[in-house]
C-alpha positions, 0 to 999 in steps of 0.5 A: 277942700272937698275931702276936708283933709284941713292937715294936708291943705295946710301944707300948700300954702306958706305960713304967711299966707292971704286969702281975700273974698270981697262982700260984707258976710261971715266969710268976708274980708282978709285973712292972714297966716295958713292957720286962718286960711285953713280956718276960713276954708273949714268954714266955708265947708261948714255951711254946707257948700259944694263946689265944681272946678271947671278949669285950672288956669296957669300962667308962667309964675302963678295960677287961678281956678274957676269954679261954680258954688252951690249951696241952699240953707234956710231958703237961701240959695247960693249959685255963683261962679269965681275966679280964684287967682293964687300967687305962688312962692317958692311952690306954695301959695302965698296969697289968695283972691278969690272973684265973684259973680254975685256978691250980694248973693254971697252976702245972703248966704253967709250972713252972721249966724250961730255955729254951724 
């Protein structure tokens, strides 16, 4: 996501693919199909966030990633830490949900607002 490659982020999930994010916001709610979790991820990156992968986290089947969100828009500041748990099929992700520290935070960065 950092090197906005959206063709080769495709590639790493299954076409039937989800990705949950908790909070009432633009960003909110779930997504199906690679298409749209692409869409989402492309989104995300469009309200200008920047984010730090502290660790990558693997169990025997799956795998979650830990990372620190910052962003500032508007007088908005966003500062929260995720857990972001994938679930693998067939060496692909098929599922996303992503854990926060500060939903309401969330919600006030990505409220609705026009195109970015």
């Amino acid at each position: 996501m950092a090197e906005r490659d959206w063709v080769t982020l495709r590639t790493l999930f299954t076409e039937d693919a989800t990705w949950t994010l908790p909070g009432d916001n633009e960003v909110s709610g779930q997504v199906e199909g690679a298409d749209a979790v692409v869409e989402r991820a492309r989104l995300i990156a469009g309200f200008g966030l920047r984010f730090d992968l502290l660790h990558v986290l693997v169990s025997r089947d799956n795998m979650a990633l830990s990372l620190h969100n910052t962003a500032e828009r508007d007088g908005v500041v966003l500062d929260e830490y995720l857990a972001t748990v994938c679930r693998l099929r067939d060496g692909r992700i098929a599922s996303v949900e992503t854990y926060l520290s500060d939903v309401p935070g969330m919600n006030a960065f990505f409220a609705q607002r026009d195109q970015p």
